[in-house]
N, C-alpha and C positions, 0 to 999 in steps of 0.2 A: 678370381679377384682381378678388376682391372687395376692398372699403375696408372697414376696418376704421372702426367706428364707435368717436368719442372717448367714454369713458365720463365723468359727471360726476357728482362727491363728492355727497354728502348733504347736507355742509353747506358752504354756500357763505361766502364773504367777508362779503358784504351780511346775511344770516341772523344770523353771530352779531354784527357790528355792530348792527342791528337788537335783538339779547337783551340784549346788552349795554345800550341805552341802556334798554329799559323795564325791566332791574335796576335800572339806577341812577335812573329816573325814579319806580318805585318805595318804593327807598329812600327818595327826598326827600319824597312824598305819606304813608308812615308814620311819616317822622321829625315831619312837619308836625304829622297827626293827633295823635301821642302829646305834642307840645310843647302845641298848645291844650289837650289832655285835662291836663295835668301842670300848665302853668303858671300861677299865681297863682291857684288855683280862691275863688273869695270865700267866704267863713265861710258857714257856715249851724247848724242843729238848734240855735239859741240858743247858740252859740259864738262868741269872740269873733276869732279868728283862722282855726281852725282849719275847712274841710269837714267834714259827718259823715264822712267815709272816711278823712280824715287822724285824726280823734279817734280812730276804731274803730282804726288802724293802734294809736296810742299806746295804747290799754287795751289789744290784744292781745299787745302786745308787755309790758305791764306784768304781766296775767295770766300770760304765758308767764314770765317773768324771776321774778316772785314770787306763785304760784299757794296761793289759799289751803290752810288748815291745820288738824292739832291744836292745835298749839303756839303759842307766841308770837310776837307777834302774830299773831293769831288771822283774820287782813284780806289778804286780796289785793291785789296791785295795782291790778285793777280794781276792787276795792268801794271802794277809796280815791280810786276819780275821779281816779286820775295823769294822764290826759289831761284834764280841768278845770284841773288845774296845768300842764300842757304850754300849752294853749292863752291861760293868761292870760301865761305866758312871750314865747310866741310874739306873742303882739299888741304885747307891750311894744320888740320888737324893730325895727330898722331897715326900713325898704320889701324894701330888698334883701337882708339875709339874712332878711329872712321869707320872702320868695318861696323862697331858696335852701334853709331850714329843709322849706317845705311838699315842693317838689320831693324833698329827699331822704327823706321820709316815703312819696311815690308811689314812689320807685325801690324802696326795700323792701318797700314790697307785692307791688310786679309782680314781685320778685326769685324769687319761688317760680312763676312763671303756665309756664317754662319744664319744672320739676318736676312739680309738681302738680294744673299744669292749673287753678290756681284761686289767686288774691290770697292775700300771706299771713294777713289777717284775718279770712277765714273759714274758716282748717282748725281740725282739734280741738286741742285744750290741749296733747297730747303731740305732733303735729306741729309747731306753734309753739315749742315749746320745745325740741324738736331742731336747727330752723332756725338759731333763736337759739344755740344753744352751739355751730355750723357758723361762724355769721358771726361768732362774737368770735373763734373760731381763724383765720379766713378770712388767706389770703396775699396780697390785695387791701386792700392799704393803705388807699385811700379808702374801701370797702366796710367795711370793718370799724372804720374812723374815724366813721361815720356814725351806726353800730349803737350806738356806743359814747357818742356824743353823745346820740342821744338818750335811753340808759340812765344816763347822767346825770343828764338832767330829772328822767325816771323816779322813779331814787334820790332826789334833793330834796324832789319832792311827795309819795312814799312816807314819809318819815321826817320829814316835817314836817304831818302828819295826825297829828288832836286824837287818833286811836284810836292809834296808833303811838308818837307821841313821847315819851310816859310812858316805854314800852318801853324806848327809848334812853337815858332821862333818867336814867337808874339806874348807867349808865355814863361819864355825862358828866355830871356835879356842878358844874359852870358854870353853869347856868341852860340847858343845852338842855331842850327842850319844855315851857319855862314861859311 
């Protein structure tokens, strides 16, 4: 009588235990990595708050939102140093929403590294600005709470440049842009 040899699975108990924890130990050594990389990076390029990467976020995002023109105003968002205004906002602010201000400045960049393959401040003008008209329809609340904040900033130090405000001031007979 021959025995019938027991045959055994491919994958065993131990195996995916074992995948399981270096998934999940994984996990915690990239969440780690991206936390140091993200959090509180200290100002630099003569700025007062802001990393150079966090400024370059805010111009690209200012370029993309208000890219220059024929017409009037004649200035981009980024010839207007929107991000020189972002970042004297941002220094003026609390420890802790600055930290949270700069963080959400990284999460929009990496936003497109999925896509793209590449941070959203260094694709071209019409990439950037497709992004941006995605993320203000975006069905992600916080996501598009974020965009929207700091296109706020944006708007401020956009319309309150010596070149721009004249623009305005034509419409608002109060003393805006005096």
């Amino acid at each position: 009588m021959a025995v019938k040899k027991k045959e055994t699975p491919g994958i065993t108990r131990r195996m995916l235990l074992a995948a399981t924890g270096a998934i999940g130990l994984g996990a915690v050594v990239a969440g780690t990595v991206t936390y140091r990389r993200w959090w509180d990076r200290p100002p630099g390029g003569g700025h007062k708050a802001l990393s150079p990467e966090e400024y370059d976020v805010v111009q690209a995002m200012a370029e993309a939102w208000m890219p220059a023109s024929d017409g009037e105003p004649d200035i981009s968002g980024a010839e207007a140093d929107c991000g020189a205004f972002v970042d004297e906002v941002v220094a003026r602010m609390p420890a802790d929403q600055r930290k949270l201000f700069k963080l959400m400045l990284h999460i929009i960049d990496d936003t497109t590294q999925a896509i793209e393959f590449a941070p959203y401040r260094t694709l071209s003008l019409e990439r950037r600005a497709g992004h941006l008209a995605v993320w203000l329809k975006s069905p992600i609340f916080y996501h598009r709470q974020g965009v929207q904040a700091v296109m706020a900033l944006i708007a401020l130090g956009y319309t309150s440049h010596p070149d721009v405000a004249p623009y305005f001031a034509q419409w608002f007979r109060c003393g805006y842009g005096r």
